[in-house]
KETI-416124 format. One record per residue: y, z, x of N, C-alpha, C in turn. Coordinates in steps of 0.1 Angstrom, whole numbers, plus 2048, in hexadecimal, padded with zeros to 3 digits. Example, Ala and Ser with C-alpha at 12.3 -4.5 7.8 and 13.67 -1.06 7.14 Angstrom:
2
7C784E8847D384E87B7DF84E8847EA8478807F584788980084F881
***
This chain:
346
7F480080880080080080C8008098187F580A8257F781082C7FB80783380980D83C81280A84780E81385180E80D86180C81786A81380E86981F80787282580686E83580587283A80487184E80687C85580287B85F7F788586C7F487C8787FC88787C80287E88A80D88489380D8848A281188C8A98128878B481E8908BA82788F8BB8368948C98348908D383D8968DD83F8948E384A89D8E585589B8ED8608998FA86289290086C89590E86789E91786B89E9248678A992F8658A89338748B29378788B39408888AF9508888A895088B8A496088D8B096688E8B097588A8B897E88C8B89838978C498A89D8C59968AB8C19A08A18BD9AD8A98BA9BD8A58C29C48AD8C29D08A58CD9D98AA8BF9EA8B18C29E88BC8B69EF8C48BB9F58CC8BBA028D08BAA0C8DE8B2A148E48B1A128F38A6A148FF8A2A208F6893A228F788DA308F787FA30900889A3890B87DA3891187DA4991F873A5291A877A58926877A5A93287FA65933889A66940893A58941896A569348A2A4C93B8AEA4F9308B6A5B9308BDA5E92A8CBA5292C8CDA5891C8DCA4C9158D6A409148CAA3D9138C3A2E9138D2A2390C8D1A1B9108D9A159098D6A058FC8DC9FE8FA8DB9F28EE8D19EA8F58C39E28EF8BE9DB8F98B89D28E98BA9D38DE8BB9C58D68BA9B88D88B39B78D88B19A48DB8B49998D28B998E8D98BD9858CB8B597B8C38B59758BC8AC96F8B38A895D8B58A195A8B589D9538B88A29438B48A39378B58AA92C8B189C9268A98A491B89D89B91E89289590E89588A9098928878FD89688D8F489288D8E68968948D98948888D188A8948C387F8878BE87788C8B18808818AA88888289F89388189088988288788C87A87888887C87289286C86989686E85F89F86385489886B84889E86584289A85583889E84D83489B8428318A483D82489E8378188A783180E8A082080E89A82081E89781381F89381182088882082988482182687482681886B82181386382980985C82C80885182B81284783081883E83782783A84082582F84683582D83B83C81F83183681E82583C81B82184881682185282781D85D82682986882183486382184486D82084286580D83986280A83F85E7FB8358687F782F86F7FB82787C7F58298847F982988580882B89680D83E89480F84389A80B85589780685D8A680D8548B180F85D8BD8128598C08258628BD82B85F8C983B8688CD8408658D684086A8E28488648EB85886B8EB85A8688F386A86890186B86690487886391787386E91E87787092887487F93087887993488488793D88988894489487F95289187D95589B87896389D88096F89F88097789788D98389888D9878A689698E8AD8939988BA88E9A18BA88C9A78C88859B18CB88D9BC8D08889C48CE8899D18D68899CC8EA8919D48F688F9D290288F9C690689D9C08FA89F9B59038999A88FA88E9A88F288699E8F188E9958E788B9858EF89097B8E38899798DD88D9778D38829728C787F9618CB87195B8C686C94E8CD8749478C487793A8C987C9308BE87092C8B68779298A886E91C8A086A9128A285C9108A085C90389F85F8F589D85F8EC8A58678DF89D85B8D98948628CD88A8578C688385B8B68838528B088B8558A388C85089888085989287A85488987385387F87584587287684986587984385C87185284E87385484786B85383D87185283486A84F82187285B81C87885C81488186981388E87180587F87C80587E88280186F88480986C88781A86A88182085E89982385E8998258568AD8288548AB83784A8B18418518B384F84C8BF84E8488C184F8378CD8528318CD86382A8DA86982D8DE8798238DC86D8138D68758108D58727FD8E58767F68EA87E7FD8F98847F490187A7F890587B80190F87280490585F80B8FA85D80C8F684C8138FF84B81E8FF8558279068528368F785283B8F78488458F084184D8EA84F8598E185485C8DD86185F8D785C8718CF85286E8CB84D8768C283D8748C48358818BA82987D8AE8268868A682788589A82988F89881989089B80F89F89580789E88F8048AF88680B8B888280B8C08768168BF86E8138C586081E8C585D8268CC85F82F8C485F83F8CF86C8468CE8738408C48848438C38828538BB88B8598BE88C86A8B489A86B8B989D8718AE8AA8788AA8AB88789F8B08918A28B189C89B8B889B88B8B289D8848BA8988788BE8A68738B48B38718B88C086F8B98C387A8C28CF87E8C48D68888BC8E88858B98EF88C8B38FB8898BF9038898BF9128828CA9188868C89218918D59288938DA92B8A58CF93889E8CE93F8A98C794D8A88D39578AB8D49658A38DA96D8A78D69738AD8E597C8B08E89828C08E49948BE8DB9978C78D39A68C48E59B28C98E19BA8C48EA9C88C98F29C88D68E79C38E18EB9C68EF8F59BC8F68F59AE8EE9019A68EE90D9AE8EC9109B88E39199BE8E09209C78E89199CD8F49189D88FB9289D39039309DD90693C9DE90B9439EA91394B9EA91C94F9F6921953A0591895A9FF90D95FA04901958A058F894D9FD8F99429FE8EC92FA018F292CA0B8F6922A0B8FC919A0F8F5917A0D8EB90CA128E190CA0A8D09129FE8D29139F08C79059F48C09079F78B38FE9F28A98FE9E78A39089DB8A390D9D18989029C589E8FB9BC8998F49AF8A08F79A68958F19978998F698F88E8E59868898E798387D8DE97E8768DC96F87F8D096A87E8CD95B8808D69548768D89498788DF93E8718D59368688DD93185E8CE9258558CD91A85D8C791285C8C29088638C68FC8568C98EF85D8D08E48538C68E184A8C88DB83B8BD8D58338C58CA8318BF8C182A8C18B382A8B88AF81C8B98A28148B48A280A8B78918108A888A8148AA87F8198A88718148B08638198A785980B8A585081C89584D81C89484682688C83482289382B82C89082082B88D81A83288581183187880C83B8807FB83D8827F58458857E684387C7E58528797D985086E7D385C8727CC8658707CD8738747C988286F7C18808707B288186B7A888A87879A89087079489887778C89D87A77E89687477C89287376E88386D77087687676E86D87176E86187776385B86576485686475484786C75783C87175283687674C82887574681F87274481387173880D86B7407FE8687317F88647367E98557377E885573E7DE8417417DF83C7317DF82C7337E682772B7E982C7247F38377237F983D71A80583471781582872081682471F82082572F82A82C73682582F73E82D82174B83681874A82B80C75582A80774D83580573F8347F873683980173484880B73384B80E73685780E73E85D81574C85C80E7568648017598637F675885C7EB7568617E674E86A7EB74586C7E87398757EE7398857F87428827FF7418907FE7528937F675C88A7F57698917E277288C7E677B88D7DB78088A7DF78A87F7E67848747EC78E8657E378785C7D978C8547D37818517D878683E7E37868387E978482B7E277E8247E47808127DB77A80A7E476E8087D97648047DA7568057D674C7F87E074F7F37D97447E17E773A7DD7E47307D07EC7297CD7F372C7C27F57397BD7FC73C7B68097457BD8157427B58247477B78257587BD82875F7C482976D7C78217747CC81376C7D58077727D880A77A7E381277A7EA81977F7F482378C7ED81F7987EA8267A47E782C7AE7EF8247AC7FC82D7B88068317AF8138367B581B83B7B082782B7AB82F8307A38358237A68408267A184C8227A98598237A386681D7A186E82279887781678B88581F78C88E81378D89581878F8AA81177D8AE8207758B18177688B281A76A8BF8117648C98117618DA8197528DC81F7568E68287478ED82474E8FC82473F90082873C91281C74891882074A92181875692581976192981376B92081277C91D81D77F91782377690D82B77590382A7768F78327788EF82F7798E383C77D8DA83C77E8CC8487808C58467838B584978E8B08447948A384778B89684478488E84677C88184478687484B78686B84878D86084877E85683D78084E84077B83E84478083385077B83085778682185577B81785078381084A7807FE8567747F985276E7F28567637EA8637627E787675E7E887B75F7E08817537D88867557CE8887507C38987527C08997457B88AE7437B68AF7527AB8BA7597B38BA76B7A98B47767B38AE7707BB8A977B7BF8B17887C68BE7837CA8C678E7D28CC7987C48C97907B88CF7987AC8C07A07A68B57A17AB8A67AC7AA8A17A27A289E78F7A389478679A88B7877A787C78479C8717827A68707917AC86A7907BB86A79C7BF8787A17C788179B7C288F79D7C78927A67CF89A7AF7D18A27B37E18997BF7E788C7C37DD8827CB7E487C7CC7F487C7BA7F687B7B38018867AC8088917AC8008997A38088A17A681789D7B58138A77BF8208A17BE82C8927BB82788D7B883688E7AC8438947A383C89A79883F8A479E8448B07A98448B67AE84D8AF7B085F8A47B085D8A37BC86589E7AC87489C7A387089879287589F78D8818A078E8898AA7838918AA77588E89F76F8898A076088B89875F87E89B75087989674F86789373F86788974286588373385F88173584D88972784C88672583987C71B83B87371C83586671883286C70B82886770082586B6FA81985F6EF81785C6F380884C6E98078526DD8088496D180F84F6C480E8426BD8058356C28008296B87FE82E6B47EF8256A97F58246A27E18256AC7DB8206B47D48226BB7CA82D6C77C78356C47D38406D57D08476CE7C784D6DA7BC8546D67B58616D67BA86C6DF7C18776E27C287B6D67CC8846D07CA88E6CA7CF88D6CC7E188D6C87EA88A6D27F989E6D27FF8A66CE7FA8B16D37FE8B76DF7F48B26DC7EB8B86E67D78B16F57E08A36F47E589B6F97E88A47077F58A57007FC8B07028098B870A8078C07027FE8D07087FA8CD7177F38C27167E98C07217E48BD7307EF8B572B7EF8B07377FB8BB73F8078C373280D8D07358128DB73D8088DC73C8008E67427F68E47497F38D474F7F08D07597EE8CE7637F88CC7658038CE76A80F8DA76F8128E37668118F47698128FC76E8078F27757FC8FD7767F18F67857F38E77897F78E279A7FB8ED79E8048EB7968128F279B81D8FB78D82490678F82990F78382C90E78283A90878D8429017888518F777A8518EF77F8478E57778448E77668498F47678418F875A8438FC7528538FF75B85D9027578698F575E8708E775D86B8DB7608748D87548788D274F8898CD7448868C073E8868BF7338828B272F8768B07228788A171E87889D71187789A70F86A8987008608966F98558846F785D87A6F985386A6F88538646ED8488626E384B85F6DB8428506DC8448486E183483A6E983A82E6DE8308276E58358196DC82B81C6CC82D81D6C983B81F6BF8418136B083D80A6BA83E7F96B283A7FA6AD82F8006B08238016A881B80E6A881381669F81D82569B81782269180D81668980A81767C80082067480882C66C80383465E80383F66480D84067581384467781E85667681485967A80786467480787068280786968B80386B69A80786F69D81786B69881F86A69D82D87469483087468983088267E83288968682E89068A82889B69381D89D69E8248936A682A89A6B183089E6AC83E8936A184189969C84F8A46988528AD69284B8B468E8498C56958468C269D83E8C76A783D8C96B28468BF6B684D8C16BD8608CF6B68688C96A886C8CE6A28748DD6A086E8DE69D8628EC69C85F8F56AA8618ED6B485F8F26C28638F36C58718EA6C287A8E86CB88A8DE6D58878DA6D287D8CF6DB87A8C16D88808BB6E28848AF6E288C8A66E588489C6D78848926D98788826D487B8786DA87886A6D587B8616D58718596CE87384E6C88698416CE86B8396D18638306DB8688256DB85B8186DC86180B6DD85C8026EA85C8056F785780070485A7EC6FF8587E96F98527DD6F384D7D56EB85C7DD6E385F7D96DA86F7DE6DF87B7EB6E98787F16EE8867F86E38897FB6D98818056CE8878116D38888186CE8948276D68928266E789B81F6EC8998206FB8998236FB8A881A6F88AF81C6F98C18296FA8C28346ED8BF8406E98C484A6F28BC8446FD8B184B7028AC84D7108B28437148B38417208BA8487238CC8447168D384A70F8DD85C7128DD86070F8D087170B8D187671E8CB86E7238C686F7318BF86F73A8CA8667378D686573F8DF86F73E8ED87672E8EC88172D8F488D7328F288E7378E489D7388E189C7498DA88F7508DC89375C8D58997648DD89A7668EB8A37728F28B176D8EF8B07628F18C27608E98C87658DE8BD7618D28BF7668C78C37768C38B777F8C98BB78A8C98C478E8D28C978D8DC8D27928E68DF7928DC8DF7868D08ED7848CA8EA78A8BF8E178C8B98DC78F8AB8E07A48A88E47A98A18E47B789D8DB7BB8918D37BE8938C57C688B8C87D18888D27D788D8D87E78888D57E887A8D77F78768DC7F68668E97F28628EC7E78588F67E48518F17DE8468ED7EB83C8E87E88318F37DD8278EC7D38218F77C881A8FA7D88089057CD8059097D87F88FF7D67ED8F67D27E98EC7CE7E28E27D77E88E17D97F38CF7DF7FB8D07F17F4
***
């Protein structure tokens, strides 16, 4: 089951108290203040890891908390700190405050943590107090609360290229073909429901992550089809290929086709629109009278548009595709920002 979203709630813990204590011990007359202070209260951590790939497990277990501080001691003794409690989430994963949606943290590297609760301070025992003028302090101070949080977390997916297009366009049957994702594969509209991702190999001891995102459709940035459930993950993309059926039998238009999908991309998020992106003219094997594929050809070249023809069925095409994907991706990302900048719709 892909989960990409979470309501959670975090609580760090409390700081031990100081104690108010004096020496007893004999033969040591006038013992004096020896209270110890309290302990610091644990931290609630997240890092992020590529082991997880869903928010899954946080969509049932929803409450953590870390352990307080340990009061002080008598002779000095500090009280131990609390424990910390580490939560982890899939590298994508964006930590928003629920009260106010300020941006908390964005996890997009592996291994990444950040303190989201802080623990509270521990208080200060009796013998902090001790003074020339005050040599026998009873007053200590309580541990501090530790921060809670009431969290809304969201999952958008790292990869380096991501497909586009309308259901059926080819998109399942290619990353299959070019990875080892092996996605369901039929000829009906939306068969494709969750994200899925492929590690395709280029050149040598190379390679570059592909995601396929589910089907969309003219509306979709307004929730038609499986609308903006998925479309945020397309944020998360450096480089975009639109997929566009060219065989005898597609029905849509292959430029109506184009324009759609473009518009719809740029009307979720307006980055979108300055990602850059190849035109896929797919199901190559059976163009029929080839009069589809003229039309987008055509249409490239009169743009500067960079466009290939391709057969996920024969592998025609794919080599030189994967070839030109793997020449130009450090460029792409070096200029590309994958940060969080959620669009106003997400």
């Amino acid at each position: 089951m892909f989960i990409d979203q979470a309501k959670i709630y975090i609580k760090a813990g409390s700081g031990g108290s100081g104690i108010s204590s004096f020496r007893r011990e004999k033969y040591v007359p006038h013992g004096g203040p020896d209270g110890g202070d309290g302990g610091k209260g644990g931290d609630v951590i997240f890092q992020a890891s590529h082991r997880a790939t869903t928010l899954l497990d946080l969509k049932y277990l929803r409450h953590y908390e870390a352990k307080p501080g340990r009061h002080g001691e008598g002779t000095n003794k500090h009280g131990r700190n609390g424990a910390d409690v580490t939560v982890t989430v899939p590298v994508g994963t964006i930590i928003k405050n629920h009260q106010t949606s300020d941006v908390l943290a964005d996890l997009i590297e592996d291994g990444q943590m950040v303190i989201i609760a802080r623990g509270g301070k521990g208080g200060r025992g009796n013998s902090q107090f001790s003074s020339s003028t005050n040599r026998a302090p009873t007053n200590f101070e309580p541990g501090m609360p530790g921060e809670q949080f009431t969290l809304d977390l969201e999952l958008k997916l790292l990869a380096d290229v991501g497909l586009v297009g309308y259901p059926n366009a080819g998109k399942s049957t290619m990353i299959s073909t070019l990875s080892a994702a092996r996605p369901e594969i039929a000829d009906y509209p939306f068969t494709t429901l969750v994200p899925n991702l492929g590690v395709v190999p280029f050149g040598e001891y190379r390679s570059f992550v592909m995601a396929d995102i589910p089907g969309l459709i003219e509306g979709a940035h307004s929730g038609k089809g499986l609308g903006i459930q998925f479309l945020k993950h397309i944020q998360r993309t450096a480089f975009l290929l639109y997929l566009i059926d060219i065989s005898e039998w597609a029905q849509e238009d292959p430029l109506e086709a184009f324009a759609i999908l473009q518009r719809e991309l740029s009307t979720f998020d307006n980055h979108l629109a300055d990602r850059p992106f190849v035109i896929i003219g797919t199901k190559l094997d059976v163009k029929g009278d080839g009069e589809k594929l003229l039309k987008l050809q055509q249409y490239s070249n009169e743009h500067g548009l960079t466009f290939f023809a391709v057969s996920s069925a024969t592998r025609e095409g794919l080599d030189a595709l994967v070839t030109y994907i793997g020449s130009r991706l450090d460029e792409v990302k070096e200029s590309c920002d994958i940060s969080s900048s959620p669009a106003p719709n997400a």
